[in-house]
N, C-alpha and C positions, 0 to 999 in steps of 0.2 A: 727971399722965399719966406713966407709966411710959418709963424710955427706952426698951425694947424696942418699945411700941407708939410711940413716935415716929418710927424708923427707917421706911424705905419697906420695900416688900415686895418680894422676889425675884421679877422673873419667869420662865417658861421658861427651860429653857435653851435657845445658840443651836444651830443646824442646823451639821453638818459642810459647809464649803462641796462638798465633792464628794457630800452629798447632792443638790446645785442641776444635776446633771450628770446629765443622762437615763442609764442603763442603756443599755451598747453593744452593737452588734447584733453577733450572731456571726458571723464571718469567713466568709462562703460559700467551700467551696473552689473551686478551678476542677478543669477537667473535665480528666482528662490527655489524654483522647481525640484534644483540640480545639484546635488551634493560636487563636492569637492573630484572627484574623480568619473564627474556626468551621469553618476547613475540616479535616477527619477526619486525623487523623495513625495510624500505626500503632508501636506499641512492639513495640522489637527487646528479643527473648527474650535474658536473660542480664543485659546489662547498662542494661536501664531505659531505652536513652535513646528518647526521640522523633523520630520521620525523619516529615518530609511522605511523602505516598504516591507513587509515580513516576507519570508519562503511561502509559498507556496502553500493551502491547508492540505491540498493531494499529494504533495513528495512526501510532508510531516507523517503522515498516515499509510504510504506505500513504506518508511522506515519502520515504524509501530508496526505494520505488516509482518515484514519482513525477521524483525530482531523474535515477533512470536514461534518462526518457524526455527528458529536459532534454539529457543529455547523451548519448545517440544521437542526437537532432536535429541535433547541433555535429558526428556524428563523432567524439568526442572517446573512441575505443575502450579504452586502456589507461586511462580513469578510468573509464570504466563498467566494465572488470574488475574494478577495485580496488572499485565500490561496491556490486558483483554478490555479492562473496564475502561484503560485509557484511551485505548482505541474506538468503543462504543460512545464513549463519549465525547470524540469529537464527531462521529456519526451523526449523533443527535444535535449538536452544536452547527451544523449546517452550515451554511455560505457557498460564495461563490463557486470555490473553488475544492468544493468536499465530495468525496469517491463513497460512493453509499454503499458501497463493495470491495473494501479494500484489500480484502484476502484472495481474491479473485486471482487466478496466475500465480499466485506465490509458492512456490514449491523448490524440495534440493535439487537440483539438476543432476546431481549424482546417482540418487536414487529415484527419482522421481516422485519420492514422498511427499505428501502436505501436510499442512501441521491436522488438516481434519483425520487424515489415516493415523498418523500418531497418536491422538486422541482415541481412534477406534481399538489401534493397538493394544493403549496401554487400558481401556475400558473406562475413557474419562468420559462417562456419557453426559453430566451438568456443561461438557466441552461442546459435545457434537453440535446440539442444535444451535448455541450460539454464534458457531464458526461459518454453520452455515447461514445464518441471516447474513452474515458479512462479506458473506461470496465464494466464501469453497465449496468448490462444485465434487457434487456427489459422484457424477461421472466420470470424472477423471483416471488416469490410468497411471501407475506408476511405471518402471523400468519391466518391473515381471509381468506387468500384463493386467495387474488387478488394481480393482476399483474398492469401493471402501463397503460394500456388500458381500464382496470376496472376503475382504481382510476379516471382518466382525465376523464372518462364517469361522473362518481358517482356525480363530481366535474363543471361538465358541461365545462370541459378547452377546447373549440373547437379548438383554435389554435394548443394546445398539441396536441390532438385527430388525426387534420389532418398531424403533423412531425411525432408522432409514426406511423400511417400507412405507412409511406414512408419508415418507416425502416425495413431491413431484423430482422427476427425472430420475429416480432409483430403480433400474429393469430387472424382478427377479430371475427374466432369462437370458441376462448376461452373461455372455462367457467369458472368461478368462484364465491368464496362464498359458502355458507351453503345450498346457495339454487342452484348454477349451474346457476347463468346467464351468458350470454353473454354482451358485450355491449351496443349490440343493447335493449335487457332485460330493462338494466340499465337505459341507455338514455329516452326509453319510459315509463319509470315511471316517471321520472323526467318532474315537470313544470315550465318546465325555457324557456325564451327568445330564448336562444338558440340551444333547444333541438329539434329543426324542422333540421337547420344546419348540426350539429353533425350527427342526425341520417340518414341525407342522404348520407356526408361523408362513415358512415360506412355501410352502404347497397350499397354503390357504390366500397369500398374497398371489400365487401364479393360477390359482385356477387349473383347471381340468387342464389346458392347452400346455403343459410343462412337460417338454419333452425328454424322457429320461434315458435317452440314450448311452448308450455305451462309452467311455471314459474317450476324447478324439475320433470317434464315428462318425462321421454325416447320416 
């Protein structure tokens, strides 16, 4: 026998161990849209980076709303100035998503108060008309039944008495209360200083057609 046919035979060659190593799957990128827990981010133009998207400018301001009727309830006049101007000025500061009337709805449920009758209340009159550019409605009706031409009566606030008549949706012949007065009602029970005033204001805003009936009479 040959030594060449004595030698054993060669088999295969072996495998590169990083043959034994599946093919890796490629990198998904991620999304730059998306923050880490999928919620929408927006990229700022210029320099790339990613900002979460802010709240809302309508919830920020139904807040600012809301903390002013918190603090009319207290009285607490010079922070409600201070949180009035904040609120007007994101009025003025606009966009997409800004309530041109943010105080609109906002009242205690308890009482039915808004921060504009607190105002009339306590005779914050530099209050009224501002409250109202921003959506407190003149109309409104509290728990008892009155509206904020009631209150400034009840209150004797002549100066109020005469900016609410000037304003649209103010009716001198509203009634209110358990008993159905009017203003005029109001006024003339009241003995105050300035209930002479006041009640000619509102007989001059209602005109001849003011019906002066008897206290719940039809």
């Amino acid at each position: 026998m040959s030594q060449a046919a004595g030698k054993k035979g060669k088999g295969p060659p072996k495998k590169n161990d990083d043959d034994k190593n599946p093919p890796a799957k490629p990198t998904e990128e991620k999304d730059e849209t998306s923050s880490n827990n999928g919620d929408k981010k927006e990229v700022k133009e210029g320099n790339g980076v990613d900002v979460v998207k802010p709240p809302s400018a309508g919830i920020n301001m139904r807040e600012v709303a809301s903390k002013i009727l918190v603090l009319a309830q207290k009285g607490e006049w010079p922070a409600v100035e201070q949180t009035l101007k904040v609120l007007e000025k994101l009025v003025a500061a606009g966009g997409e998503d800004t309530v041109t009337v943010p105080m609109a709805g906002i009242l205690d449920p308890t009482t039915g108060m808004t921060p504009l009758m607190y105002a009339v209340k306590d005779n914050r009159t530099s209050f009224v008309e501002r409250l109202i550019e921003l959506g407190s409605d003149v109309g409104a009706r509290n728990n008892d039944n009155y509206n904020v031409l009631h209150i400034s009566a009840m209150y004797s606030r002549e100066d109020i008495v005469k900016l609410l008549l000037s304003k649209r949706g103010v009716d001198p012949f509203a009634t209110g209360g358990s008993r159905q007065q009017t203003a005029v009602h109001i006024v003339a029970s009241r003995q105050t200083g300035t209930a002479t005033s006041i009640l000619r204001a509102l007989l001059t805003a209602a005109g001849k057609d003011i019906r002066l009936r008897a206290d719940g009479v039809s």
